[in-house]
Each structure stands twice: as C-alpha cells, then as structure tokens.
N, C-alpha and C positions, 0 to 999 in steps of 0.2 A: 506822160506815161505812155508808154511803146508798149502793144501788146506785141506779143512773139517771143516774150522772153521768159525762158525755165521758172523762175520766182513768180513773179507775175501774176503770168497765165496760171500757175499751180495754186495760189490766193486768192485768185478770182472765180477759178472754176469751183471752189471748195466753200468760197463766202458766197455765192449765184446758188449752188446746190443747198446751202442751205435755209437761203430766205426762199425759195422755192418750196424747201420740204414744210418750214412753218408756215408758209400759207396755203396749202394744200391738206395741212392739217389742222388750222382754222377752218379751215372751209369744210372738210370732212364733218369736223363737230360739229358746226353750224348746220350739215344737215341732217345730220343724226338727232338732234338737239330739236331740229323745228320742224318733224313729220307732221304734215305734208308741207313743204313747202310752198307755199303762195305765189302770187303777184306781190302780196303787200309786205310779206317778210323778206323776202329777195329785193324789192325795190328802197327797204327800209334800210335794211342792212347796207344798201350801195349805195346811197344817199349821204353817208354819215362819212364826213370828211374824213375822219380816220381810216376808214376804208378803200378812200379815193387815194388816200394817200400809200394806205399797202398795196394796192391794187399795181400805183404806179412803179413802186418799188420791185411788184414781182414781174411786172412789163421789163423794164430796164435789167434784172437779174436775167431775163427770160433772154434779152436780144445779148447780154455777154456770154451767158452761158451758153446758146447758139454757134455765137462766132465763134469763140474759139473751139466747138467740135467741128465744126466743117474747115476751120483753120487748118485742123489737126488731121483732118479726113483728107483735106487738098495734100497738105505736104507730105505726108505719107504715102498714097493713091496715084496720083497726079503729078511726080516728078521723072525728071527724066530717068534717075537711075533704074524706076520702079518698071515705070513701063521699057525700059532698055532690056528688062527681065524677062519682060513676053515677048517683045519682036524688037532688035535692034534699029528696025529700021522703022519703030514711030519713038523712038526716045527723043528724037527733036521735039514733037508736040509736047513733051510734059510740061513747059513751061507757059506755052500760051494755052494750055487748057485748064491748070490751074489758076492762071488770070485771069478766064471768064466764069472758071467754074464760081473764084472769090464774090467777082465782081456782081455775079448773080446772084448767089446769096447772099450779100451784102447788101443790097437792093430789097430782099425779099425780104428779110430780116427788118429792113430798116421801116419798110412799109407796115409791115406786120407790129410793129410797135407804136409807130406813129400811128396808127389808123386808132390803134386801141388806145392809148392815151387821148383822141379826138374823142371817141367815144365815152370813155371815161369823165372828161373832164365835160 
C-alpha cells in the first residue's frame, strides 16, 4: 500500500480521525467518571492490556494521521509551482525543500511514536 494516493489517503485520514476521536472520548469519560484522578486510577487504568493495546492503536493512527497532513502541507506549500507564485526565482527550491521538510517530519513522526510505544509497552 503506497500512500499519496486520492482513496487511500481519503480512508485512512477518516479511519485515524476516528480511532483518535473514540479514544479521546474514552478518556474524556474516564476522567469525568473518576474525579479526582489519582496515581492508582491512572496507573490502573494503563496497566490493563486492553488499554496498552488502545493506547497502541491511537500511537499508530496518530503517526498516519500526521503524515499524511504534512504530506499534504508539503505538496501544496512546498512545490515549485507554489512558491514560483511568490518569486520566480526560488521555484527551483520547491522540491528539495519539500524533501527535507518530508524527511524531517517523517523522522519526527517516527520518533514521536516509537518513543511512546517504548514507553507503553
């Protein structure tokens, strides 16, 4: 599976957005549900493998649904036609500044999920 592609990216951003929204509204309730929150409720609650395992699920929805907005940010932002719009003479950089902009948030992304799943598990 190739992300970049209309279907895709349009099924993935919409299934990420919404394992995001039911676990943000788990969690809502969870703390609504158990004022004050503790050490022992909060560490109870993330302890319980089912948890470990949503947790992972909203990590992994969290670094697609990422990528593809800065995907989406690069090649809009970031290409030669666009910046050819401000000053003709940096429409050469649209594409190697898009490749670093990728490659660093792709990195950052990548980190920011791996750390949390380290932590997680």
């Amino acid at each position: 599976m190739r992300l970049g592609k209309g279907t895709i990216d349009f099924l993935l951003i919409r299934i990420s957005s919404l394992i995001l929204l039911m676990y943000f509204l788990f969690l809502t309730g969870f703390f609504l549900k158990s004022t004050p929150v503790d050490y022992f409720a909060w560490s109870s609650l993330m302890s319980n493998p089912l948890m470990k395992v949503a947790t992972f699920l909203f990590l992994i929805s969290f670094g697609v649904h990422a990528w593809l907005g800065t995907w989406a940010i690069g090649s809009d932002y970031l290409s030669p036609r666009f910046l050819g719009f401000a000053s003709p003479k940096i429409s050469f950089l649209g594409k190697p500044l898009n490749f670093i902009y990728r490659v660093i948030c792709g990195l950052l992304i990548l980190v920011v999920v791996l750390w949390s799943a380290i932590i997680i598990w």
